[in-house]
C-alpha angles and dihedrals in degrees: 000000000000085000088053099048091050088053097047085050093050095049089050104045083049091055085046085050090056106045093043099049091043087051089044094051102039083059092047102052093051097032100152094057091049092046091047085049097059098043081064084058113113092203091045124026092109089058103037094116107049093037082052084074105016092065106053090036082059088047100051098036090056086044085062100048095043077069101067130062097222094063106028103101087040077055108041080057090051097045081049100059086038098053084037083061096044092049088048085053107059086034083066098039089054095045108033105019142076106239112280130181120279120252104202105094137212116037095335086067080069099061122087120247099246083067096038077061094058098047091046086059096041090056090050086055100059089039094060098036093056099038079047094052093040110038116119090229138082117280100252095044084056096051093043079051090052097037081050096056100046098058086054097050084046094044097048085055094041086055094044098051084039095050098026118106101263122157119289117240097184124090116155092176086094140040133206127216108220123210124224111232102007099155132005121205113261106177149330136218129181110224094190086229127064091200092097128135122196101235102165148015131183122165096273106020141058125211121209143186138175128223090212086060098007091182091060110096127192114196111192130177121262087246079063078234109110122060132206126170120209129184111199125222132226128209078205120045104148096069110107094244114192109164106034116180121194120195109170119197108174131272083020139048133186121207104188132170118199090202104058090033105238148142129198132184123187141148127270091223093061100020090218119138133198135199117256104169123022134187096344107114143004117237134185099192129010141185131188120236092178145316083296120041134035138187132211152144117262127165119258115241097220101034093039079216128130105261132176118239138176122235117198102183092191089057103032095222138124138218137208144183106176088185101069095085122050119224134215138218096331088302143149100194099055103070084045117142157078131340112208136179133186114190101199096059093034091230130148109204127184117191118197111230092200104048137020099272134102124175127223120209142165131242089273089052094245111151115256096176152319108248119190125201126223097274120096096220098111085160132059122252109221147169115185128187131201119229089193083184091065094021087230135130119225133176129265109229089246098076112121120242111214100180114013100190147359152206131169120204117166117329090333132103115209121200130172103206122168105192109107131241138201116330096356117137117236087235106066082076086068096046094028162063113212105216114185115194122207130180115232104209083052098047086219150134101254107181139292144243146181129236107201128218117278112210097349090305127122117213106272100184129351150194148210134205126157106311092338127104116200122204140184112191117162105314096340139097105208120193121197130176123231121239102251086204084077101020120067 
């Protein structure tokens, strides 16, 4: 028996060397991408550089000792409390974090982190159930040590994610005046996926992709009760498209790709598109105006700077007006946001994502006006950081996010924000959405609501079209309908 339990610890502290020294070296041998990675991290941006080195010298010092029998119980304890903090961290990541790059390096860098999660656990099993049938100690005085353990792996995440620079919610600089009855719950469908995009609305249809297979199209009723499955066709498969946007207007849709760069138009009774525009002009974000004219960011090749710009494919021209969007500081991330467009009103709307400010603008990009929403924040809060390796600039998980997305429909301005204001309690984030509704022709701060959970999930992306709200949380598509008593 005692043969069999050295050997087991042996096996298992092996398996530990391995793991660990592969992780170590991974990280090691592309230190600047994992240093930049943690410093997105919202739990731990403040400590990125300290927790760079600190985490594969941990890794390869417990690795050593794991060799030699001396030391290997000592070790196995120490492997524990590391692979119990790792567990806490992406437990936290999953439930209180938006996604963020994983840290781990090599070809553990390619699982999810739903099963990063598993064979994090799966190694905190063998750990404790060696160190607990070798240890030279009674039973209950291992498992106090373990239990032990555990709750300080768990408590020095908890505190880093607690005291690291993540972004503030709090602002009491501004107040909010909440409506009774707002929306009312219309109807639910679960997708199966919660990978959909809203590419479409008419009054009595909804249009939706998926990024996964982002030419399929489901077109469902308003009611979310009729079902009916497209595949859209290319005249040009064979291009390596990365970043495929769908925006479906009946009768007609558009598929584009900035990266490429491509735009395609088609009809939605035979679902064929062809390319109007090739290889032109780079864009990050587009909407169609018509079947003529189109309007996107793009980047300016002088400034290096986002700019908005107009594309008429029947004349093959573009457009710019690289004073639209005001830049800060010499950078790129600061005049970051959302590109809208309502057809009935002809307006062209951009809403920073960094700061409270969103521009209105007509068909020809002249400037109708600077709007600004109820949040303080006029500059944005950021924290870059340089990859020298890849020369590129790339934000630290603590910038603030102002507005986090956007929709127009009618007169009304619709932002989901999630920063507090007066009087809010911290805990509606974790129940709620925050929508804040502005009218346009005013130019003013209308009212607020809030859209709850359904079924534990928060909106992840939404919609509006007449009377009709459109939500995506989790797998499911929500409708609810406005109150026309506020919505006219």
């Amino acid at each position: 028996m005692e043969s069999i339990r050295r050997n087991a610890a042996g096996a298992v502290s092996y398996l530990f060397v391995l793991l660990f020294l592969y992780a170590a070296v991974s990280k090691l041998l592309d230190f600047e991408t994992f240093e930049v990675q943690l410093a997105q991290s919202p739990l731990l941006s403040a400590y990125a550089g300290f927790i760079a080195w600190a985490v594969p010298g941990l890794e390869i010092l417990i690795a050593v000792l794991l060799t030699l029998p001396k030391y290997r119980i000592p070790a196995l304890y120490a492997a524990f409390t590391l692979m119990v903090m790792f567990t806490a961290y992406i437990y936290i990541i999953l439930n209180f974090s938006d996604f963020i790059p994983c840290s781990c390096g090599g070809v553990l860098e390619k699982l999810s982190w739903t099963q990063h999660l598993i064979f994090n656990i799966v190694f905190i099993i063998l750990a404790g159930v060696v160190v607990f049938f070798t240890a030279r100690r009674n039973n209950k005085k291992t498992l106090l040590l373990l239990a032990v353990l555990a709750i300080f792996g768990v408590a020095v995440v908890t505190l880093l994610f607690v005291f690291s620079e993540k972004k503030m919610h709090r602002n009491n600089a501004f107040q909010r005046r909440y409506i009774p009855h707002p929306i009312k719950l219309k109807n639910a469908v679960d997708l199966e996926y919660n990978s959909f995009y809203i590419a479409g609305l008419t009054d009595s249809l909804i249009y939706l992709w998926n990024v996964t297979a982002p030419l399929n199209v489901m077109e469902l009723s308003t009611a979310l009760k009729a079902e009916n499955n497209y595949r859209i066709q290319l005249d040009k498969m064979d291009l390596p498209y990365t970043n495929i946007q769908i925006e479906i207007k009946p009768p007609n849709f558009y598929v584009s790709d900035g990266t490429i760069p491509i735009i395609l138009q088609g009809n939605i009774t035979s679902w064929k598109a062809r390319t109007l525009m090739q290889s032109q002009f780079y864009f990050s974000q587009i909407v169609s105006l018509d079947t003529t004219q189109f309007v996107m960011r793009t980047i300016d090749g002088r400034s290096k700077q986002n700019v908005i710009a107009s594309f008429s494919p029947t004349e093959d021209s573009l457009k710019i007006n690289n004073a639209l969007l005001q830049t800060e500081a010499n950078s790129i991330f600061a005049t970051d946001g959302q590109l809208l467009y309502d057809s009935n009103f002809g307006r062209i709307i951009y809403v920073y994502y960094y700061r409270n400010q969103f521009v209105v603008f007509d068909k020809y990009l002249n400037l109708d006006y600077v709007g600004n929403t109820i949040d303080t924040i006029s500059k944005a809060q950021l924290d870059i950081i340089h990859n020298a390796s890849t020369n590129e600039n790339k934000l630290k998980g603590n910038a603030t996010i102002v507005n986090q997305q956007a929709a127009i429909a009618g007169d009304y301005l619709f932002i989901v924000s999630d920063r507090l204001g007066k009087y809010e309690e911290a805990k509606v984030l974790q129940q709620a959405t925050i929508m804040d509704v502005y009218t346009i022709s005013k130019n003013r701060y209308a009212f607020s609501f809030y859209i709850y959970n359904y079924k534990g999930e928060k909106v992840s992306r939404f919609a509006v079209n007449n009377n009709q709200l459109l939500t995506l949380m989790g797998d499911y598509l929500v409708s609810y309908q406005l109150n026309e008593t506020y919505f006219k």
